[in-house]
C-alpha positions as CSV (number, residue, x, y, z in Angstrom):
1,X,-21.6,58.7,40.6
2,X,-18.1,58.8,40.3
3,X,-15.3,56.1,39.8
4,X,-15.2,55.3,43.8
5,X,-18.5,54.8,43.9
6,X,-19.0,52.7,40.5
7,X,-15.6,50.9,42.0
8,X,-17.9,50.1,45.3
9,X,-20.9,49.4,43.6
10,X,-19.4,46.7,41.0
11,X,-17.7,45.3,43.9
12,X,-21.1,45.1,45.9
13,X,-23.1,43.4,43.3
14,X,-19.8,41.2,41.8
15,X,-18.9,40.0,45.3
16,X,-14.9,41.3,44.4
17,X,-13.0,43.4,46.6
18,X,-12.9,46.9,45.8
19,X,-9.3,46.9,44.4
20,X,-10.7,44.3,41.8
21,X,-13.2,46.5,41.0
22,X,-11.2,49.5,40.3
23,X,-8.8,47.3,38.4
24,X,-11.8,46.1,35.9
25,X,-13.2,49.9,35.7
26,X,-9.5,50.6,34.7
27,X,-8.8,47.9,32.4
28,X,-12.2,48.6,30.7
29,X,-11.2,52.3,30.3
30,X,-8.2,51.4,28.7
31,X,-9.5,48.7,26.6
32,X,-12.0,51.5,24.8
33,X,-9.8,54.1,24.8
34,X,-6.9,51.9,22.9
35,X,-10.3,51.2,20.5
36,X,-11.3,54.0,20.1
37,X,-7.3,55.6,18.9
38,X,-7.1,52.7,16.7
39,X,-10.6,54.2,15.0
40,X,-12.3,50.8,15.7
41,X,-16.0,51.0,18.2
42,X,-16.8,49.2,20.7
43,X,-20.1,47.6,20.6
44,X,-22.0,46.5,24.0
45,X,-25.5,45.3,23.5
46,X,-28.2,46.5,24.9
47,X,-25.9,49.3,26.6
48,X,-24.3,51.5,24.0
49,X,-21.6,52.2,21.0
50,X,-18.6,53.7,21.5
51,X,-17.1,55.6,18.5
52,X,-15.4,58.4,17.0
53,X,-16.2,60.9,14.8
54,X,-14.0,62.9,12.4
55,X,-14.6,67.4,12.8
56,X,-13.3,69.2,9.9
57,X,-11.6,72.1,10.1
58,X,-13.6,75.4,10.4
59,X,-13.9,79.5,11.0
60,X,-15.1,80.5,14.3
61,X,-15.6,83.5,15.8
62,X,-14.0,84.8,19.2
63,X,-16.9,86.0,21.4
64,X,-15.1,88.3,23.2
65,X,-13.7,90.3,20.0
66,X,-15.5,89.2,17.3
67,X,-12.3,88.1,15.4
68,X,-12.6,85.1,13.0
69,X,-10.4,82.3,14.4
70,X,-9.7,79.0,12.4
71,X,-10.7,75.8,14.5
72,X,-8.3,73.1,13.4
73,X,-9.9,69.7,12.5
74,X,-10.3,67.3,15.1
75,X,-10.8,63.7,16.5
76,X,-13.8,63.3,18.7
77,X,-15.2,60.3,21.2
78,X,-18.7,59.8,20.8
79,X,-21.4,57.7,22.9
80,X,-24.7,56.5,21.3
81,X,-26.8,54.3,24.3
82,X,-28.4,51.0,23.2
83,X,-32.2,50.6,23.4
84,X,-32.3,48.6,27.0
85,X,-30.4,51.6,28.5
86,X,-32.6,54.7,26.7
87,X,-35.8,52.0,28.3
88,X,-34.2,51.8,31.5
89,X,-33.9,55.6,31.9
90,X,-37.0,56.3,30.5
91,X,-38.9,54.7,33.0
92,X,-37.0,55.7,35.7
């Protein structure tokens, strides 16, 4: 599914228009991303935790040569899904 269909779908089942829709998707997006840089989560029950997690810096090896290469640390989004959504799936 991608955002034109999720837009059409929310606006389906929320009886909004479709420009609504893709406005909430949006402001959604925007509201966990701005979360997320701030290092805070974003809890929604039943569905899922949005958080980060911190990568240290580290040797790595190009495949192609074999050379060691050094992986700077990083920032990294991370998803965990709530029990209701891995019960949904599951049963799918």
């Amino acid at each position: 599914m991608n955002k034109a269909e999720l837009s059409d779908f929310i606006a389906d089942h929320a009886d909004i228009s479709k420009a609504k829709a893709g406005q909430a998707i949006d402001a959604f997006v925007a509201a966990v991303t701005s979360a997320l840089k701030k290092g805070d989560s974003v809890t929604l029950v039943g569905f899922g935790t949005f958080t980060t997690a911190e990568r240290s810096a580290r040797t790595g090896r190009n495949p192609a040569t074999g050379d060691a290469i050094e992986i700077p640390a990083s920032v990294s989004p991370k998803f965990k899904p709530g029990k209701q959504l891995k019960d949904a799936v599951a049963k799918s």
